[in-house]
Biotite code that builds the C-alpha atoms (Angstrom):
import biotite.structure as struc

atoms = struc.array([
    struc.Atom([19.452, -9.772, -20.870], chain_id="A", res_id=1, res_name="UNK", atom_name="CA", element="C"),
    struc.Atom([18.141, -6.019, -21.403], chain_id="A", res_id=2, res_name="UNK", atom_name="CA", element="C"),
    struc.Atom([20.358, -3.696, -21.108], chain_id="A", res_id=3, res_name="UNK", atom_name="CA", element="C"),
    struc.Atom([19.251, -0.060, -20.005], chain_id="A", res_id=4, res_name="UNK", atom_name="CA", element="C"),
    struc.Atom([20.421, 2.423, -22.562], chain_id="A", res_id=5, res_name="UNK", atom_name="CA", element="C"),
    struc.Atom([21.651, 5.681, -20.262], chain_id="A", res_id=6, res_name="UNK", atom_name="CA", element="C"),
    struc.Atom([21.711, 5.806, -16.390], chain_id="A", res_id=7, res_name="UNK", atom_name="CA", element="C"),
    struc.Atom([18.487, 6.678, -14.538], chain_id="A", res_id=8, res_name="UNK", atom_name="CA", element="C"),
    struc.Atom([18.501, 10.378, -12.714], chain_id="A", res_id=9, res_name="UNK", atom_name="CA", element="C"),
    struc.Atom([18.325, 10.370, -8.836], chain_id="A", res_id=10, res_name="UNK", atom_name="CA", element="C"),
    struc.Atom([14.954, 12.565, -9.547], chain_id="A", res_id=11, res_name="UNK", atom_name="CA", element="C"),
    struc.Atom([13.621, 9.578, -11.861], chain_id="A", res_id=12, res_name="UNK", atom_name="CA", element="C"),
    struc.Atom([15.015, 6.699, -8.706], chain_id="A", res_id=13, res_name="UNK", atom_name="CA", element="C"),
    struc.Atom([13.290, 9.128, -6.220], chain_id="A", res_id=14, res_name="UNK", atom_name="CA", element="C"),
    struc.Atom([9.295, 9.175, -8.231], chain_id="A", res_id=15, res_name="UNK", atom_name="CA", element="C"),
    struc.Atom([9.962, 5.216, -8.992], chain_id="A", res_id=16, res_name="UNK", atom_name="CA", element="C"),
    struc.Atom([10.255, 4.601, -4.882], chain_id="A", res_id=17, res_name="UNK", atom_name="CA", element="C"),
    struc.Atom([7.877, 7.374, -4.040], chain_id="A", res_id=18, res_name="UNK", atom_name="CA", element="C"),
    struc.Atom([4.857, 5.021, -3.940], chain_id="A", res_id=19, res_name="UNK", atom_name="CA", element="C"),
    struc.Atom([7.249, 2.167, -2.106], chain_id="A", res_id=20, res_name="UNK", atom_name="CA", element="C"),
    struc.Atom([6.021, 3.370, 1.511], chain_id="A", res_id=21, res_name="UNK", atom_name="CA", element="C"),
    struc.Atom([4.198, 1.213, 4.216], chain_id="A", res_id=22, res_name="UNK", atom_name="CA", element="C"),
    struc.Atom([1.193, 2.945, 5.612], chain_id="A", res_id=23, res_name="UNK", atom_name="CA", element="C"),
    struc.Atom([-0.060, 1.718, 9.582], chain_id="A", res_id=24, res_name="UNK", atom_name="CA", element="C"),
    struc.Atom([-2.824, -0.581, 9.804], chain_id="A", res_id=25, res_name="UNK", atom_name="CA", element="C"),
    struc.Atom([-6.168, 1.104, 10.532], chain_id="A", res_id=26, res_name="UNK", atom_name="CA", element="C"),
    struc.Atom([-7.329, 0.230, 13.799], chain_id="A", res_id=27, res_name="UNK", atom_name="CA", element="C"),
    struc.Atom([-11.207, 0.486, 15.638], chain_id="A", res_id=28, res_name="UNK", atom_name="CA", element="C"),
    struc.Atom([-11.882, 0.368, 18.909], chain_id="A", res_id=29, res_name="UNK", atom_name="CA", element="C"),
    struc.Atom([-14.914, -2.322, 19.513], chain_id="A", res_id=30, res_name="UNK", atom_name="CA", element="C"),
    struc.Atom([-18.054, -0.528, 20.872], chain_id="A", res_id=31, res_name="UNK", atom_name="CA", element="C"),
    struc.Atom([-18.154, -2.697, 23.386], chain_id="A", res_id=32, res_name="UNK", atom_name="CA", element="C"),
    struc.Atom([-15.272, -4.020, 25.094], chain_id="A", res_id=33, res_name="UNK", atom_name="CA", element="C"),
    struc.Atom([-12.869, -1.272, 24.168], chain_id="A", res_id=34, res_name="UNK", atom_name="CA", element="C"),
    struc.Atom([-10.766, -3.617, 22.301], chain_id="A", res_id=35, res_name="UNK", atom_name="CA", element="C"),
    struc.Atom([-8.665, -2.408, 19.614], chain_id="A", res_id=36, res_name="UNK", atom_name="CA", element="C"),
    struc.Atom([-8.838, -4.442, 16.166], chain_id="A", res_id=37, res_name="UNK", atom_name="CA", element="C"),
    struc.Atom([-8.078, -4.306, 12.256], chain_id="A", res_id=38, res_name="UNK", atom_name="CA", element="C"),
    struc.Atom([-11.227, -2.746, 10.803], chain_id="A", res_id=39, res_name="UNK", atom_name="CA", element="C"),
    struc.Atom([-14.092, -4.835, 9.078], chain_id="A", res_id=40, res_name="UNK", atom_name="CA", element="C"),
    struc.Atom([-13.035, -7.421, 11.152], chain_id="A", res_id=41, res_name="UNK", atom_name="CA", element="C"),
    struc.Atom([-13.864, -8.656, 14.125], chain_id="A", res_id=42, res_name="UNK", atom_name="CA", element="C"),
    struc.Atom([-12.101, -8.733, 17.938], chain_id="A", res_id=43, res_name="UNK", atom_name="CA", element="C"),
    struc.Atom([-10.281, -11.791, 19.211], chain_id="A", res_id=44, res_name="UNK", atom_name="CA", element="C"),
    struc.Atom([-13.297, -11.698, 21.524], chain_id="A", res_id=45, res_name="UNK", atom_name="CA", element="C"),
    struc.Atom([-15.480, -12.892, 18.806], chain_id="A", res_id=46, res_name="UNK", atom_name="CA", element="C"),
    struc.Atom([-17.421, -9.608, 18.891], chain_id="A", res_id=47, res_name="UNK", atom_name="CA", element="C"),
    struc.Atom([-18.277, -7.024, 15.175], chain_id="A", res_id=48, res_name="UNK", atom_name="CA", element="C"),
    struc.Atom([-19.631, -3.843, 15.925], chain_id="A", res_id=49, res_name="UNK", atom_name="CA", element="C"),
    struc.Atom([-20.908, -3.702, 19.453], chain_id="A", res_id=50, res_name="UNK", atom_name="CA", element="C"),
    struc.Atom([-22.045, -7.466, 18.916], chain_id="A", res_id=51, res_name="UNK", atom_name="CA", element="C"),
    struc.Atom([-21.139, -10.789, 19.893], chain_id="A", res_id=52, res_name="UNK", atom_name="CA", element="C"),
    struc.Atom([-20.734, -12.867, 16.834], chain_id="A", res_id=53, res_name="UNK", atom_name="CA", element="C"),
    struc.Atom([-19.079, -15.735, 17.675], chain_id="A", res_id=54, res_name="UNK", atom_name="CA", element="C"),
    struc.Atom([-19.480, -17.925, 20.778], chain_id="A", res_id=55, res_name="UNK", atom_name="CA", element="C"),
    struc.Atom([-16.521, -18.448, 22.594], chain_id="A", res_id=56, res_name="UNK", atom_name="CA", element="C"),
    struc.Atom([-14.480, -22.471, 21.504], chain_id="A", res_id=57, res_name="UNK", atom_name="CA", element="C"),
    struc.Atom([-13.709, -23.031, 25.133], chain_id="A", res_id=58, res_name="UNK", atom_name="CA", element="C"),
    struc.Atom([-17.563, -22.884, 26.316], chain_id="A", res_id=59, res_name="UNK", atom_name="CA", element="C"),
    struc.Atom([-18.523, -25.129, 22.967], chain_id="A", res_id=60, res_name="UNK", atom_name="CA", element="C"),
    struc.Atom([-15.778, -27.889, 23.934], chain_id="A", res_id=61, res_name="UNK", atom_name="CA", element="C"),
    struc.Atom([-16.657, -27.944, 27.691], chain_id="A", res_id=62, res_name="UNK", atom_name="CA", element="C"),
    struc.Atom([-20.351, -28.690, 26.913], chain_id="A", res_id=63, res_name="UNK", atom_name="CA", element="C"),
    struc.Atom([-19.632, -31.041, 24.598], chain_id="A", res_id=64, res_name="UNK", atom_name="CA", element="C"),
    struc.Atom([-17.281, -32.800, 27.248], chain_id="A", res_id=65, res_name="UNK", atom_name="CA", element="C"),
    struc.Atom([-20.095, -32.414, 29.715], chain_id="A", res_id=66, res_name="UNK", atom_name="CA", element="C"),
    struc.Atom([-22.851, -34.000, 27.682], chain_id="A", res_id=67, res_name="UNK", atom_name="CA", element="C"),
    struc.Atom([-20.351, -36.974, 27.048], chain_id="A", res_id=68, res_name="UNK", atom_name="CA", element="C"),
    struc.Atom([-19.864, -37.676, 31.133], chain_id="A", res_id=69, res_name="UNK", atom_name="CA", element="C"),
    struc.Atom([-24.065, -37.617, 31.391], chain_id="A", res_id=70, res_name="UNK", atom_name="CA", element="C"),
    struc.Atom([-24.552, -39.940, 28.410], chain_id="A", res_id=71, res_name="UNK", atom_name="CA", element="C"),
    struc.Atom([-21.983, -42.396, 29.785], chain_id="A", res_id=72, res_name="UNK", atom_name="CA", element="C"),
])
């Protein structure tokens, strides 16, 4: 195992941890529904930059229900 050769300063501990701190996550407000999310990515909402992007999973799987009960 290495083995230092003298003790390490407080000062020298101290600039070793100085770039150890956790920064806040930036957050953007979505043009439009006011929703706050992590930026370059989009809202829960399914919705980048004003726009919808997504379409919602709940809509998709009741249509697809609903064309099942008219085919049968």
């Amino acid at each position: 195992m290495a083995v230092q050769k003298s003790r390490k300063t407080p000062s020298k501990r101290g600039m070793r941890r100085s770039h150890n701190a956790l920064t806040s996550p930036a957050l953007s407000e979505d043009q439009e529904t006011g929703e706050t999310h992590l930026r370059h990515h989009i809202t829960d909402d399914g919705y980048y930059r004003g726009k919808k992007i997504l379409a919602d999973k709940v809509k998709d799987i009741v249509e697809v229900d609903a064309e099942a009960e008219t085919e049968a």
